[in-house]
N, C-alpha and C positions, 0 to 999 in steps of 0.2 A: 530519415528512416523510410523506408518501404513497405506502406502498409497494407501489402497486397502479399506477399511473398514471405508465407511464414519460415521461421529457421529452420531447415533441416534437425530433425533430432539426431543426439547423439545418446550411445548408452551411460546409466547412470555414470556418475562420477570419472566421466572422459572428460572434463574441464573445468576448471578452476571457477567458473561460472555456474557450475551445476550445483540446484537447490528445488526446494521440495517445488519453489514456485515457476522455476522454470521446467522441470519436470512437467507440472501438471499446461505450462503455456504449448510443453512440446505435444505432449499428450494429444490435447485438446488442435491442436492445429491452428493457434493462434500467434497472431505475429508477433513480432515484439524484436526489440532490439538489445543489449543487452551492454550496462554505460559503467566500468568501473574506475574508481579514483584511489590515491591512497589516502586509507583514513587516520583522521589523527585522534590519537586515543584522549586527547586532551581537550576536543570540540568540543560545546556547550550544546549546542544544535544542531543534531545529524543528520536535519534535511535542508537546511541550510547550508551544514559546510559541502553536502553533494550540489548545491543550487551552484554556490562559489566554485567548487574545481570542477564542476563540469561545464562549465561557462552559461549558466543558464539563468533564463527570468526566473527569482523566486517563486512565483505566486502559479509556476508549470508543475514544480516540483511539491507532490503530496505526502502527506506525513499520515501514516497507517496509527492510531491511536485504537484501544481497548476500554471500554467501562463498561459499567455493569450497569443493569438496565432493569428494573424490580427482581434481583436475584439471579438472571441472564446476564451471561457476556453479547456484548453486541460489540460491530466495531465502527469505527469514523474514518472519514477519509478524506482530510482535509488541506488546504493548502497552509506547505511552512510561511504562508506569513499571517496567518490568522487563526485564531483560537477556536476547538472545537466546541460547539455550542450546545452545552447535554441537553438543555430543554429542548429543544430542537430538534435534537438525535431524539428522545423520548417521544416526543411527539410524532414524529416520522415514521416510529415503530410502533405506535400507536399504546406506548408504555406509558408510566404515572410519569417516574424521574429517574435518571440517569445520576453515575458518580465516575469517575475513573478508576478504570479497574486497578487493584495492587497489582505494582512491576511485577514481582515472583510470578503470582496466579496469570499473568496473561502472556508472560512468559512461558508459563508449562502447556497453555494452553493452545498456542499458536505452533508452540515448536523452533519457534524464533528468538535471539538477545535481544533487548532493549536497544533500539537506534538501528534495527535489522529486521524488526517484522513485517512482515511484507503482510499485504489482505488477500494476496493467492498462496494456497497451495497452503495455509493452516493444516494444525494437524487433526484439528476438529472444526466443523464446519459452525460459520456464526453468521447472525443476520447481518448485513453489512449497507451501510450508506453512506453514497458518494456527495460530496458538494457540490451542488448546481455549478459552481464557477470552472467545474472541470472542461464544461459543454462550449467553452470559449475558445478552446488548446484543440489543432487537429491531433492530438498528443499530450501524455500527461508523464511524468517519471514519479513512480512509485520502487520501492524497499521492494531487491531481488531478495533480500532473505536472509542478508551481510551485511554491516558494515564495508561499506567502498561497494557496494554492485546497487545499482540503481537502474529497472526497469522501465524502456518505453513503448509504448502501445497506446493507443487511441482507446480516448473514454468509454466507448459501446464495448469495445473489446474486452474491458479491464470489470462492465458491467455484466457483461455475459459469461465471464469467466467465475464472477466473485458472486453471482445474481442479487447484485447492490442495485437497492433503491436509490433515485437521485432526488435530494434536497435543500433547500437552504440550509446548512448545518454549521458554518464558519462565523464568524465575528470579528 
């Protein structure tokens, strides 16, 4: 990827790629590259099985999680090979405690399917914190907003787009 040279925008829904989250990377003038696979409806682990078909170290590839945070959706952004850590996220956001949010409610709430929410371009804006381990990757892939589309962009980019805090937040 070429992290210097954002994609030219295209208008809404001119490609199979187009989502609220690349919308908002076109918008925004932020780079990003754009990685899709086909998915298989039968995967256990949807950031996983993009780590496996798009030839990739697991631990690059970030999984967009939702929970709720005293009453607040918040979100996490952590790598598929380790668990998000809610004391952590709660702490981070300076909350009591955290739970995972219900699929349905953080579903309606991002705009996104389960195994497809990307932490850009929600359809309501949420406090968001990234995993310190991201700062290791000149690049991380994150949920374009699909099933089979996985976004890449470098961590600062992916914080200043989402204005995520960075913290220990994985396990």
């Amino acid at each position: 990827m070429d992290p210097v040279a954002p994609k030219k925008a295209k208008p809404p829904g001119d490609s199979a790629d187009s989502t609220p989250a690349t919308a908002q990377l076109h918008r925004e003038g932020i780079p990003f590259a754009a990685h899709t696979y086909l998915h298989d409806p039968r995967a256990k682990s949807f950031g996983r099985e993009a780590a496996e078909l798009l030839g990739l170290e697991p631990a690059r590839v970030f999984k967009t999680l939702m929970a709720e945070m005293d009453g607040t959706l918040v979100v996490g952004i952590v790598p598929v090979t380790g668990k998000l850590d809610l004391k952590a996220l709660a702490a981070a956001l300076g909350g009591k405690r955290a739970q995972m949010a219900d699929p349905l409610l953080a579903q309606r709430a991002t705009g996104y399917v389960l195994g497809g929410i990307s932490p850009i371009g929600q359809k309501r804006s949420h406090r968001t914190v990234l995993d310190s381990s991201a700062a290791q990757w000149p690049s991380i892939y994150v949920s374009g907003g699909r099933r089979g589309l996985d976004l890449e962009l470098t961590p600062d980019d992916l914080v200043a787009v989402t204005g995520a805090l960075r913290a220990g937040i994985a396990r």
